[in-house]
C-alpha positions in Angstrom: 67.5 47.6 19.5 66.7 44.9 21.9 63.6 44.6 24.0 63.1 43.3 27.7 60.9 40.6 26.4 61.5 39.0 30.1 59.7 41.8 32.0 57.2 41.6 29.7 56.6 37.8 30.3 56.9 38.2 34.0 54.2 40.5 33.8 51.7 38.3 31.8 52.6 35.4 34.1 51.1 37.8 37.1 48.1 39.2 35.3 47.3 35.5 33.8 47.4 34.7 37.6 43.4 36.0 38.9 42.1 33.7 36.4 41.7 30.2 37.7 43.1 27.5 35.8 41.2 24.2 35.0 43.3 21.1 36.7 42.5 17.5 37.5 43.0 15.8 40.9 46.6 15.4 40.9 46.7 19.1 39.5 48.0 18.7 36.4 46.2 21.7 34.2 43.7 20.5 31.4 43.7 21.7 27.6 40.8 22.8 26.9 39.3 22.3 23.0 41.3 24.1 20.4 38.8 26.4 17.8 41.6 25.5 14.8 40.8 22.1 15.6 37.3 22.2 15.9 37.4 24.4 12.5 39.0 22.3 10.9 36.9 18.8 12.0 33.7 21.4 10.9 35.5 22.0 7.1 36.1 18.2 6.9 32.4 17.8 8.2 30.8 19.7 5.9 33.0 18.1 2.7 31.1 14.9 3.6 27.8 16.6 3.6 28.3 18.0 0.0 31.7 16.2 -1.3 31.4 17.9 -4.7 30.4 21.8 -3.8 32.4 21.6 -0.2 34.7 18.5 -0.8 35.8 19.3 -4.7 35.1 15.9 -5.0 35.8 14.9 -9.1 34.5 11.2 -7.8 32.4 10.0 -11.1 30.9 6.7 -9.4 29.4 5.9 -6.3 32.3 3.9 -5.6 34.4 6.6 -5.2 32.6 9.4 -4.0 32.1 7.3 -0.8 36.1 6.1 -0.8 36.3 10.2 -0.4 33.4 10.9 2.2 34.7 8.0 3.8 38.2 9.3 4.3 37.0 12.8 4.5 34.8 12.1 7.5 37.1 9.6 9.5 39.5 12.2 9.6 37.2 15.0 10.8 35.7 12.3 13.6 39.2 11.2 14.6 39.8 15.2 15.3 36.6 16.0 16.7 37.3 12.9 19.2 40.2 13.9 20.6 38.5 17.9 21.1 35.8 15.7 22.9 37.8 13.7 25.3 39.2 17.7 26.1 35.6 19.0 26.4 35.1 16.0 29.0 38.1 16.2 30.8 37.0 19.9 31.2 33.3 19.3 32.6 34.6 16.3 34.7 36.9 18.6 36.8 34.3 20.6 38.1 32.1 18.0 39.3 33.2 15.4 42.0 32.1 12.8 40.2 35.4 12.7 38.0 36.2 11.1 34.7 36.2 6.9 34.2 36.9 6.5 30.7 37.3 9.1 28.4 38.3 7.7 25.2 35.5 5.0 25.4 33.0 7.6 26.5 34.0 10.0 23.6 33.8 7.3 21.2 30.4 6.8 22.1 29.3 10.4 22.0 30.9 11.0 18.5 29.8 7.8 17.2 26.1 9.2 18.1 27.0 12.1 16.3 28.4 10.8 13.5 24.9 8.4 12.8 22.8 11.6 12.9 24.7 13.3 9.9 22.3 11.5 7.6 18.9 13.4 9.4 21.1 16.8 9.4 22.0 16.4 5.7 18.5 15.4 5.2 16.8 18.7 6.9 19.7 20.5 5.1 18.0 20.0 2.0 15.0 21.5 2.8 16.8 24.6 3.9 18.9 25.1 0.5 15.7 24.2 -1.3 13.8 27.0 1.2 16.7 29.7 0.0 16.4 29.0 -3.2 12.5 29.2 -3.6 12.7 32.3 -1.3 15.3 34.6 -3.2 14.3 35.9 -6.9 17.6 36.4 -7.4 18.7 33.0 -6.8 19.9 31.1 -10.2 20.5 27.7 -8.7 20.6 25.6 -5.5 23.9 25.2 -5.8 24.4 29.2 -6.4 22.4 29.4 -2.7 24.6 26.6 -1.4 27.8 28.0 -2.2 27.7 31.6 -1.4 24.6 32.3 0.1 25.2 33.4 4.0 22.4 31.9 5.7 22.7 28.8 4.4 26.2 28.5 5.2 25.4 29.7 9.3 22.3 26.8 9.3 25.1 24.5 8.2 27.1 25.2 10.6 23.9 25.7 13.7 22.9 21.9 12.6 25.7 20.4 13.4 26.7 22.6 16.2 23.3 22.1 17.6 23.9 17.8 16.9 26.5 18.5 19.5 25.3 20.5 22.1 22.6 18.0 22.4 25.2 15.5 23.2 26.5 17.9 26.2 29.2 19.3 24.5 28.5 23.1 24.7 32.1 24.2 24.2 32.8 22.6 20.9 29.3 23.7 19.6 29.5 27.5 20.8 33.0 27.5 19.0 31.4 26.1 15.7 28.5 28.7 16.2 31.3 31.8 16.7 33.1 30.5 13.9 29.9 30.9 11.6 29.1 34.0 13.3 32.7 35.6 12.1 32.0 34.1 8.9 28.8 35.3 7.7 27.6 38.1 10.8 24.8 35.9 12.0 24.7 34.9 15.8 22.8 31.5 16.2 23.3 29.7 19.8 23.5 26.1 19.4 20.8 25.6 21.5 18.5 27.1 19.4 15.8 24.9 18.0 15.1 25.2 14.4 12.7 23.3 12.0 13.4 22.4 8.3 13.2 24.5 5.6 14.5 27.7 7.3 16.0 30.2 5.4 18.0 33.4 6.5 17.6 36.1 3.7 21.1 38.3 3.9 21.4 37.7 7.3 24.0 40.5 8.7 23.1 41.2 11.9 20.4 38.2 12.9 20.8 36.8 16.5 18.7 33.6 17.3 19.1 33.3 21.9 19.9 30.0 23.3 16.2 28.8 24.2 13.9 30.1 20.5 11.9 27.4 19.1 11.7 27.9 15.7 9.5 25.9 12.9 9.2 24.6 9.6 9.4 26.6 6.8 10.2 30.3 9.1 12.3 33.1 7.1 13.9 35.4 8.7 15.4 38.8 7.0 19.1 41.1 8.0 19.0 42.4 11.8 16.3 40.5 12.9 17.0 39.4 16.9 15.0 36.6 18.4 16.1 37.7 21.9 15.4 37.6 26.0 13.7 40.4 27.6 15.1 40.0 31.2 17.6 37.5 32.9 15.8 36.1 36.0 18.6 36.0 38.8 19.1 34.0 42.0 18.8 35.4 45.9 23.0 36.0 45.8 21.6 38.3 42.3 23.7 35.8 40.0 21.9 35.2 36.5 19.9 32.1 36.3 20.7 29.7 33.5 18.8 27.6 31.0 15.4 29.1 31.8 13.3 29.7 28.4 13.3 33.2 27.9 13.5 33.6 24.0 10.1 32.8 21.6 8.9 30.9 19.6 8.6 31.3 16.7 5.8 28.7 14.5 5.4 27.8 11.1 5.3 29.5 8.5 6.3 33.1 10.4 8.0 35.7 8.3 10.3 38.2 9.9 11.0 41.2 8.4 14.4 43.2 8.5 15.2 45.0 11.6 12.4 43.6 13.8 13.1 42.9 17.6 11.0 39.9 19.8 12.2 39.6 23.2 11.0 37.3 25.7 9.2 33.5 25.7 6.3 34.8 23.7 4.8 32.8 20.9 4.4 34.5 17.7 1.8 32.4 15.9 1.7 30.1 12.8 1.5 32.1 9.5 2.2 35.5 11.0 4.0 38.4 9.2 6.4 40.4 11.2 7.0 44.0 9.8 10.6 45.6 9.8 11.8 47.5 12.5 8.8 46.2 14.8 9.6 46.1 18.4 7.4 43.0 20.0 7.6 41.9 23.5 3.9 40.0 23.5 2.4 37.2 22.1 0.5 37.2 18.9 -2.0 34.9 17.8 -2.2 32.8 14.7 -2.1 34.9 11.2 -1.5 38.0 12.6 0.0 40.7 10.6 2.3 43.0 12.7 3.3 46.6 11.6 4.9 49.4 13.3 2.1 52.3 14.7 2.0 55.4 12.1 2.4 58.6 13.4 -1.2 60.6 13.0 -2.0 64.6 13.1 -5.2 65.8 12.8 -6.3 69.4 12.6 -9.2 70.7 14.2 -10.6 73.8 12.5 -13.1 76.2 14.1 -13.4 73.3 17.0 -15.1 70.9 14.9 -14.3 67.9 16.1 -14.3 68.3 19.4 
């Protein structure tokens, strides 16, 4: 049995038509950054973080282990470079301005990148070290390294987040959807979060684009850091990049289930109960629970 596969085609052609394609000035149309690619410069990436959990790095000197990282991570940059040049090319057609140089530009940029892995692997530490002292359950740091899911998703946000700060918010938004298939956690790469942060299950957490979070915050399953409204324009089109998610201080734990919407400040050293729905600040220490139902009985009128 044969198929009219041209009809079908046809038909695609004319629905893939009301979206607008992304050309340059002489019209040619742009390729946009591929997520395989980006994946695979992130696996790379993170082998050169932790060659011998990630990696499978057998290296047993020095020597060796850094012939691997080496190799590892000039292949992931040489990738991540040319999704770059893409990500520019992109941004550069809508803007007059144009682009001059875009290999020489996106050399720069992932050069940039490439000298902060040393602060992210740094900070990383303190997050796998904040699992691990979190989680009874946890046998080892390299147990919580390996399979724990919200170590894996601040992986991935730090070095998503390295890139968004370089104005690359494609690249980093497919890193951050590729750790939110992975483990169920949504964290926008915008998000700002301290060291030793730890995620405990995780399913379900979403972190919005502007939350300040700091050191040593956890965080427990279905917990959403969120924005209460979306402030629009006189033509009522949504205004980006205002704050509108909290913030979160140190030493702040969240319990499972519980909601915070809005730019309010939830204050150092506070404890969150689950299923708490919070759309006001709280100061310093505070200890948030959900309101218990009450039912009094009034006999004979007394009481009243």
């Amino acid at each position: 049995m044969s198929f009219n596969i041209d009809r079908v085609v046809t038909s695609l052609r004319n629905a893939r038509s009301v979206l607008p394609r992304t050309v340059d000035k002489t019209g040619r149309v742009l390729p946009l950054p591929s997520p395989r690619a980006v994946s695979e410069a992130i696996s790379d990436l993170t082998s050169s973080l932790f060659p011998r959990r990630f990696g499978g790095a057998r290296a047993n000197s020095n020597e060796a282990l850094d012939y691997f990282v080496g190799h590892t991570l000039g292949r992931a940059l040489d990738v991540l470079q040319g999704q770059v040049i893409r990500e520019l090319a992109f941004t550069a057609s809508l803007s007059s301005e144009g682009l001059v140089d875009a290999d020489q530009t996106s050399r720069v940029i992932v050069q940039e990148f490439a000298d902060s892995l040393p602060a992210i692997l740094e900070v990383l530490y303190t997050d796998v070290r904040a699992a691990y002292d979190g989680d009874p359950s946890a046998k080892s740091q390299d147990e919580v390294l390996l399979s724990f899911p919200g170590v894996r998703a601040i992986i991935y946000h730090r070095l998503a987040h390295a890139l968004y700060k370089l104005d690359l918010p494609i690249i980093a938004r497919i890193i951050a959807e590729s750790s939110h298939s992975q483990t169920g956690i949504d964290i926008h790469p915008g998000a700002e979060i301290g060291g030793s942060f730890f995620i405990d299950h995780g399913t379900g957490v979403v972190i919005g684009e502007t939350a300040i979070i700091g050191e040593r915050v956890r965080l427990y399953q279905a917990v959403t850091l969120g924005a209460k409204r979306f402030s629009v324009d006189e033509n009522g089109a949504l205004v980006k990049g205002q704050p509108r998610h909290p913030i979160v201080e140190d030493d702040v734990v969240v319990y499972a289930g519980a909601t915070i919407l809005g730019r309010v400040t939830i204050g150092r050293g506070s404890v969150i109960g689950g299923n708490v729905w919070l759309t006001r600040s709280v100061p310093p220490g505070s200890n948030i629970v959900q309101a218990q139902a009450r039912s009094d009985v009034f006999d004979s009128g007394a009481g009243i």
